[in-house]
C-alpha positions in Angstrom: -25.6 43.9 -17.0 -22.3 42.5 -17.7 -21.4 38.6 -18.2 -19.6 38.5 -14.7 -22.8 40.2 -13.3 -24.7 37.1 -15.2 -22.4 35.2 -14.1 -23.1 35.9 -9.7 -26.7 35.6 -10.7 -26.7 32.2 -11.8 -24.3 31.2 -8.8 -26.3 32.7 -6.4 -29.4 31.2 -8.1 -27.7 27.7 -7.9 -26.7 28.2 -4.1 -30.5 29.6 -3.5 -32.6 27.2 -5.6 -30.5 24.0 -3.9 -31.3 24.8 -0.1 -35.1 24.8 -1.8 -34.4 21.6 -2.7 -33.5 20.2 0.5 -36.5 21.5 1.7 -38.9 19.7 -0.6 -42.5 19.3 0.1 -44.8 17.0 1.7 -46.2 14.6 -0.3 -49.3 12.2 0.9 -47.9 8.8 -0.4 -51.3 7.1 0.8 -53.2 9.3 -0.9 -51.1 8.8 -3.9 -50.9 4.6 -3.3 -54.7 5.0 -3.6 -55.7 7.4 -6.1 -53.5 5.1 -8.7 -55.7 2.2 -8.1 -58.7 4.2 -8.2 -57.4 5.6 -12.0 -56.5 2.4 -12.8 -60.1 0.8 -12.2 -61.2 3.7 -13.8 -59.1 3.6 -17.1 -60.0 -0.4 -17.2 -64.1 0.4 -17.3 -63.1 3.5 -19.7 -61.0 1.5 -22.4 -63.8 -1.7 -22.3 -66.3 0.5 -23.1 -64.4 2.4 -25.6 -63.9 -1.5 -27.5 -67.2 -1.6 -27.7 -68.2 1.4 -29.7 -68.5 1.2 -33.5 -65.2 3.4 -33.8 -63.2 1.4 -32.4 -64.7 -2.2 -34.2 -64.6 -0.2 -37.4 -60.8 0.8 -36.4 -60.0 -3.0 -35.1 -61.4 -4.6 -38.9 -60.0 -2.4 -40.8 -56.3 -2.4 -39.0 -56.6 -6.6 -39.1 -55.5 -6.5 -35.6 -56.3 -5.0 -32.2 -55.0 -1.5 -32.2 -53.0 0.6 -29.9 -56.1 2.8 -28.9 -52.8 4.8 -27.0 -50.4 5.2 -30.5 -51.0 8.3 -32.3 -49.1 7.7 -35.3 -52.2 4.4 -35.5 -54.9 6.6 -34.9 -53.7 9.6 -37.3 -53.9 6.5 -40.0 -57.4 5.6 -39.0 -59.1 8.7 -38.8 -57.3 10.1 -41.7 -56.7 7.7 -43.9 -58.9 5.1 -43.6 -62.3 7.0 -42.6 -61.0 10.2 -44.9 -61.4 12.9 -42.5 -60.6 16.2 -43.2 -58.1 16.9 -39.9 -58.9 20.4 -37.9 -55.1 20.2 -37.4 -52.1 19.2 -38.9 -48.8 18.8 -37.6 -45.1 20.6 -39.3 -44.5 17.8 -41.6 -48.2 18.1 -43.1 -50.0 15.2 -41.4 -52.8 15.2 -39.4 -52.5 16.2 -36.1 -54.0 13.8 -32.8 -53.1 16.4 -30.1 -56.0 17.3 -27.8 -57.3 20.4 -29.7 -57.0 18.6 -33.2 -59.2 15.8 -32.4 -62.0 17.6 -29.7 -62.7 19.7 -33.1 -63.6 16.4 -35.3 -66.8 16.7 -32.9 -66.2 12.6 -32.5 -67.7 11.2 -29.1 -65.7 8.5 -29.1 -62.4 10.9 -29.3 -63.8 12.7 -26.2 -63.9 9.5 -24.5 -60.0 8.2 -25.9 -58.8 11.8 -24.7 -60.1 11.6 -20.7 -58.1 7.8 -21.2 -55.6 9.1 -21.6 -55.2 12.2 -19.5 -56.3 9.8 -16.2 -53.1 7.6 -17.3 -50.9 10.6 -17.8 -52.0 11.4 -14.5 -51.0 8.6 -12.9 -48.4 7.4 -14.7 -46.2 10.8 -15.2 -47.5 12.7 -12.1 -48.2 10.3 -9.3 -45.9 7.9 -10.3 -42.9 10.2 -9.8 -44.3 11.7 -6.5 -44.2 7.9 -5.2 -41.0 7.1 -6.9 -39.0 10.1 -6.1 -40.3 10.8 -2.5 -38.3 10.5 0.6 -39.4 9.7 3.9 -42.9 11.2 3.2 -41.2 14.3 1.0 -40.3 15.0 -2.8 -36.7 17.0 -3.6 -37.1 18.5 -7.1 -34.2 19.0 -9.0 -34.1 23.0 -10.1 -31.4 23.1 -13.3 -30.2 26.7 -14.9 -27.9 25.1 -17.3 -30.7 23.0 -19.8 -32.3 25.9 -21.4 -31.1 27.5 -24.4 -33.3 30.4 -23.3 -31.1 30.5 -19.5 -34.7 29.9 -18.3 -34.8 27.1 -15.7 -36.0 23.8 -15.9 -37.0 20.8 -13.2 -36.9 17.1 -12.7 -37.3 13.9 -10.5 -40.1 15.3 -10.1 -40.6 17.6 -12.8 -41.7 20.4 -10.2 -42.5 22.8 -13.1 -45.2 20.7 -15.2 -47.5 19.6 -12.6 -51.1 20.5 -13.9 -52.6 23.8 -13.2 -55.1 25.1 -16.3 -57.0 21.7 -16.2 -58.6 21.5 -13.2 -59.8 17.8 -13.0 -56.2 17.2 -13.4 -54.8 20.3 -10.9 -57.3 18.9 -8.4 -55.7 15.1 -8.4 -52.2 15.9 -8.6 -51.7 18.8 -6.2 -54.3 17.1 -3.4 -50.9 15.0 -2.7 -48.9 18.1 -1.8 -48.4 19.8 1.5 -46.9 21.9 3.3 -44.9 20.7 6.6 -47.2 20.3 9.6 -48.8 23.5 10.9 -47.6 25.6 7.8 -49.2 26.9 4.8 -48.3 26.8 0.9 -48.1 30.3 -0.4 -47.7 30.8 -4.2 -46.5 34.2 -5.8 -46.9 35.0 -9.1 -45.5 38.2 -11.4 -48.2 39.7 -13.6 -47.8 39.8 -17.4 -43.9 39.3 -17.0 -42.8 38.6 -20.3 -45.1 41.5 -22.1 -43.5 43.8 -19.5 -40.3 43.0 -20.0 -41.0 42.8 -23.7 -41.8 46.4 -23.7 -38.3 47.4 -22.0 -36.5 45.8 -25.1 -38.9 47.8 -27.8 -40.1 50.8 -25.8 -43.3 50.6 -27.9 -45.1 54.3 -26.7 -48.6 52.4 -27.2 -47.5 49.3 -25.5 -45.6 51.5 -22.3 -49.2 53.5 -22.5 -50.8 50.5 -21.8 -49.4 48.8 -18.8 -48.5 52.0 -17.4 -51.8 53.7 -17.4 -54.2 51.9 -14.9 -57.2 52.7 -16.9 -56.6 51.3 -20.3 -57.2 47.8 -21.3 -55.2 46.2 -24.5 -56.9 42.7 -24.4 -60.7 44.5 -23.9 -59.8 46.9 -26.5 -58.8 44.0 -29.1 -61.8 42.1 -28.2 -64.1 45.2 -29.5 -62.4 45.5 -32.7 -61.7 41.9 -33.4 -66.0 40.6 -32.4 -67.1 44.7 -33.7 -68.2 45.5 -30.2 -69.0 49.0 -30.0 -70.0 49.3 -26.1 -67.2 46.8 -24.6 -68.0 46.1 -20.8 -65.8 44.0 -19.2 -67.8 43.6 -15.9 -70.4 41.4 -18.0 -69.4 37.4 -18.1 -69.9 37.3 -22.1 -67.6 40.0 -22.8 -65.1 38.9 -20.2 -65.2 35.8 -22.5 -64.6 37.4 -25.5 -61.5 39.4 -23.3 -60.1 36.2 -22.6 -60.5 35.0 -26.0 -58.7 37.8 -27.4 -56.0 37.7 -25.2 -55.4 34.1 -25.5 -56.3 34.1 -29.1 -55.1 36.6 -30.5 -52.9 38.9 -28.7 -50.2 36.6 -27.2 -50.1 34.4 -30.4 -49.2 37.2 -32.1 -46.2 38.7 -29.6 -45.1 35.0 -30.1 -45.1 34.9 -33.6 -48.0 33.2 -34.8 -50.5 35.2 -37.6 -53.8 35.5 -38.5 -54.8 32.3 -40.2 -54.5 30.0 -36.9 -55.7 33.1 -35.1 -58.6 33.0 -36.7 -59.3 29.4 -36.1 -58.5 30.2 -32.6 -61.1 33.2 -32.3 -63.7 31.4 -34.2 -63.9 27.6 -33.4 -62.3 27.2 -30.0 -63.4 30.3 -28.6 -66.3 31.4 -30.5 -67.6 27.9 -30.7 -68.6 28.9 -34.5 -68.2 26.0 -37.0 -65.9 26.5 -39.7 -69.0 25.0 -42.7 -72.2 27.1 -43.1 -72.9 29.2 -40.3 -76.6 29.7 -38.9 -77.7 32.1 -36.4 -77.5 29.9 -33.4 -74.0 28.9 -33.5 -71.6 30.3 -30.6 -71.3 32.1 -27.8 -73.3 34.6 -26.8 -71.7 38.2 -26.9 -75.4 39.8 -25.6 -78.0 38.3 -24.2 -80.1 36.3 -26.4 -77.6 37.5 -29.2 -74.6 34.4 -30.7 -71.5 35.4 -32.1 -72.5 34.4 -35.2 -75.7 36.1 -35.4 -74.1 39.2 -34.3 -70.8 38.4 -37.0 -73.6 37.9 -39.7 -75.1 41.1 -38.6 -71.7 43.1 -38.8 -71.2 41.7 -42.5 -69.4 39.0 -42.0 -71.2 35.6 -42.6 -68.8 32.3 -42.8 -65.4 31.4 -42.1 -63.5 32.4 -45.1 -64.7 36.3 -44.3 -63.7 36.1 -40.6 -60.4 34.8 -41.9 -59.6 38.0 -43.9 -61.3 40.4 -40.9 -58.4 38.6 -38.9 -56.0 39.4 -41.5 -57.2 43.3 -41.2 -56.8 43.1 -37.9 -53.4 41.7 -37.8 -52.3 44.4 -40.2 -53.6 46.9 -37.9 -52.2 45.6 -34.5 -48.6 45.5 -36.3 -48.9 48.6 -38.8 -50.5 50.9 -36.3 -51.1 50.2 -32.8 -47.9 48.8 -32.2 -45.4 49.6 -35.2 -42.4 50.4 -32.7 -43.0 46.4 -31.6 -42.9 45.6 -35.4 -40.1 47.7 -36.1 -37.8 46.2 -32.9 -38.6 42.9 -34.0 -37.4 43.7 -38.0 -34.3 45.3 -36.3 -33.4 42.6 -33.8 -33.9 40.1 -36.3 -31.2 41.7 -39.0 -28.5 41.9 -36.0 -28.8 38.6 -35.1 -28.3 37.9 -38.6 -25.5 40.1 -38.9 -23.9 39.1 -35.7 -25.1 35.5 -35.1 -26.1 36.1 -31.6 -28.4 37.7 -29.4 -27.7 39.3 -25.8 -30.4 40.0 -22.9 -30.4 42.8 -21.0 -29.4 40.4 -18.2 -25.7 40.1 -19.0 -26.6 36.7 -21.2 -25.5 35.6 -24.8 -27.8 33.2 -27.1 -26.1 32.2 -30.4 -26.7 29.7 -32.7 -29.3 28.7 -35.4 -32.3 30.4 -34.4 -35.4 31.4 -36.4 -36.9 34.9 -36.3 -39.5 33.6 -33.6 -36.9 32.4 -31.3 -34.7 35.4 -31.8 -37.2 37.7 -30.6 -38.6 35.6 -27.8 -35.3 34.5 -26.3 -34.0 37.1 -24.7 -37.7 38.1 -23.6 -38.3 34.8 -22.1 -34.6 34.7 -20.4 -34.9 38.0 -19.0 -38.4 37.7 -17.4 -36.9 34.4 -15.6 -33.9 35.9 -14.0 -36.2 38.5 -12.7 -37.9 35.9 -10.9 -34.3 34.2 -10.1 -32.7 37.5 -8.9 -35.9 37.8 -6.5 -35.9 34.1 -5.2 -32.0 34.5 -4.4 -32.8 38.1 -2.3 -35.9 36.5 -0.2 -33.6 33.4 0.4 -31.3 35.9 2.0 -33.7 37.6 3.9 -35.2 34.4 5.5 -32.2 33.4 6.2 -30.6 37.0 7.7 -34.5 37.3 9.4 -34.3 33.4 11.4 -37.7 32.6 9.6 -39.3 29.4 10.1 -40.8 30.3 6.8 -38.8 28.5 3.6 -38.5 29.0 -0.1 -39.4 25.7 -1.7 -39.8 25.7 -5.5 -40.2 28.0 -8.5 -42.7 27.8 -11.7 -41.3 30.0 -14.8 -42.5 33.4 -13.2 -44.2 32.0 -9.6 -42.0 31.2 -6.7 -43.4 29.0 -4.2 -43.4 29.2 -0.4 -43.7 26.7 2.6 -44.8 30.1 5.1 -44.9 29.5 9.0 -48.6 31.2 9.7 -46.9 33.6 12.5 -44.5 34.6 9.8 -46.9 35.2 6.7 -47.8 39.1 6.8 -44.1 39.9 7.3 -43.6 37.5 4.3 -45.3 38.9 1.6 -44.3 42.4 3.2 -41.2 41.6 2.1 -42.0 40.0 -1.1 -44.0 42.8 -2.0 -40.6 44.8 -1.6 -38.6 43.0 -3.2 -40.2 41.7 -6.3 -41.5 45.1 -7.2 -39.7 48.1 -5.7 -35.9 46.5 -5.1 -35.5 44.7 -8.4 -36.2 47.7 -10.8 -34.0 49.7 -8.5 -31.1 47.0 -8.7 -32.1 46.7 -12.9 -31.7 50.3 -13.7 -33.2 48.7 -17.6 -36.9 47.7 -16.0 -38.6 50.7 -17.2 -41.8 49.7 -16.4 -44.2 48.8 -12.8 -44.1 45.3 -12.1 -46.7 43.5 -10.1 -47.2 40.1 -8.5 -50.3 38.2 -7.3 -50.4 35.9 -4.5 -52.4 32.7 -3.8 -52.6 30.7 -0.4 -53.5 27.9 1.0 -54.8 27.0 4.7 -53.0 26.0 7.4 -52.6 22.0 6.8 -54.2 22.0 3.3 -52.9 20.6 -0.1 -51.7 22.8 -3.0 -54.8 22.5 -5.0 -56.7 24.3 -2.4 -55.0 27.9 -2.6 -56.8 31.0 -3.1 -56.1 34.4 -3.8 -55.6 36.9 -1.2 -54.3 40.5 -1.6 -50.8 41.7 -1.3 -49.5 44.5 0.5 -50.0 47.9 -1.2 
């Protein structure tokens, strides 16, 4: 693609993703008005009992004041400083780190406690506030830019459409009960699968990597789960190796595509995943990866037997997953990275240009990231068309990253995701000569009248 073809694309995306704004979606300001008071009733009893643990007395004396149980930069200093705590986590300029991961591993109750505080006020005051502030006559307008990003990924606001909770599902559950669709319809949601390692693999051509998502059969994250836990008969159909699937995909094999190595890996693998501590392990700690049988028991039993060793079995396989099971990957990324430097930009295979400082990282995962948006953009432009070529009652009414989100007319739905179905996965690699590879898309739906937190999946059309 040229620039005037990236150009038309961001036009057309602009002209599509604004009637999607006038749409909006139905928001249910009661339920809103009153879910607010109930969090803030809630927070109150949570933050009196929190002043009265010995944490917080022992934080209060040695401060000489009340603290700000909500400032980080005061908590890093009490937990690190005063009480000496080794963090879990630190942060890029060395200190230690208060995010949620970093202080759920200090295995504090009290932190526990401090971090549901504060994710019922974030709740309330970043995702409930703004649906009550920014609705309309009963209906929210998000704001969908394509001019923020230094990636030419899009971005939201007033609301921010894009980072309303979805992994969490305490938090999905309150925020997403206050959206609907109009009366009578039904919120679909349709997702591309693995996007960005697919369209990954048409900049490097990896043979290994283009084996694997083209071949049905094989399974990268079960494969990197049996060497990284040493399990010789990998089943994915049992719940404890699924686990261990997820854990390798989420802990390993996606840090690494984005640039992250073996030594926070490993941390990953072990203590968030595995459970394991990083002190003296003992044959009880972790998950189980058999029945009756904990990862550590089964690490100790594989010749591994504390932290230190599962750090350098990381480092093995890191070495391995770059060296020899995907050493075209490695060797794209090495390349990219000295023409950037030579040239001091970056194009897409979607007509677009990055330049500027960038580190290695963000050189490789630019034009990854930009590219895998616009093939979610070129598809919400061509089923705006459609719906409005077809007379639809049906309407196009948001976009996450790589999901596009319907407001679908229940007479209208099968021809919907017909088309969607056609378009997402046969007509764009036909219009993108450069998509080398199958793509696929999931879809999720709600019932007719129900919020957005109660979709479920449903199959699309082969």
């Amino acid at each position: 693609m040229n620039a005037v073809e990236a150009y038309n694309l961001l036009h057309q995306g602009i002209l599509a993703l604004s009637r999607a704004e006038a749409q909006g979606i139905r928001v249910d300001i009661e339920y809103v008005q009153n879910k607010k008071q109930h969090l803030t009733r809630k927070i109150e009893r949570m933050e009196a009992k929190f002043h009265r643990s010995t944490l917080y007395k022992h934080w209060a004396h040695s401060s000489g004041k009340n603290p700000n149980i909500h400032s980080n930069q005061q908590l890093a200093h009490f937990l690190y400083k005063t009480k000496k705590i080794k963090p879990a986590k630190t942060t890029e300029s060395g200190q230690g780190s208060t995010d949620e991961e970093a202080l759920l591993a200090l295995d504090i109750p009290e932190m526990e406690e401090l971090l549901r505080i504060r994710k019922f006020k974030k709740i309330r005051d970043t995702y409930l506030d703004a649906f009550e502030r920014e609705q309309v006559d009963g209906y929210i307008h998000p704001s969908f830019n394509l001019h923020l990003v230094r990636t030419f990924r899009s971005s939201s606001d007033k609301p921010n459409f894009q980072n309303i909770p979805k992994r969490d599902r305490e938090s999905m559950q309150m925020t997403r009960r206050a959206l609907f669709p109009r009366p009578g319809h039904q919120l679909l949601e349709i997702d591309y699968s693995g996007l960005e390692v697919k369209i990954a693999a048409c900049y490097h051509q990896d043979p290994k990597m283009l084996e694997y998502i083209n071949d049905p059969s094989t399974d990268m994250h079960g494969d990197m789960a049996a060497q990284i836990f040493m399990i010789d008969k990998f089943d994915r159909s049992k719940p404890e190796h699924a686990y261990l699937r997820s854990a390798a995909k989420n802990g390993f094999v996606f840090p690494e595509f984005y640039g992250d190595y073996y030594g926070n890996c490993a941390e990953a693998l072990a203590v968030k995943w595995g459970e394991i501590p990083k002190e003296h392990w003992v044959y009880s700690n972790g998950v189980l990866v058999e029945e009756g049988r904990t990862l550590a028991k089964h690490l100790i039993g594989q010749g591994i037997y504390n932290y230190g060793e599962f750090v350098e079995h990381i480092k093995k396989i890191e070495s391995h997953f770059w060296g020899r099971r995907f050493k075209h990957y490695a060797r794209w990324k090495n390349t990219w990275w000295e023409q950037y430097q030579e040239r001091g930009y970056i194009e897409m295979k979607t007509g677009f240009r990055c330049s500027g400082l960038m580190s290695k990282n963000d050189c490789i995962n630019y034009p990854v990231q930009g590219a895998a948006f616009h093939c979610l953009l070129w598809s919400f432009i061509q089923l705006d068309e459609e719906m409005r070529k077809r007379k639809w009652r049906t309407r196009l009414i948001g976009q996450i990253h790589d999901a596009i989100i319907f407001d679908v007319y229940p007479d209208e739905l099968e021809q919907v995701l017909e088309v969607t179905q056609q378009v997402t996965c046969k007509k764009l690699p036909e219009a993108w000569k450069w998509i080398i590879v199958p793509l696929e898309v999931d879809a999720e739906l709600c019932d007719v009248d129900a919020s957005w937190a109660d979709k479920k999946s449903i199959p699309m059309p082969v």
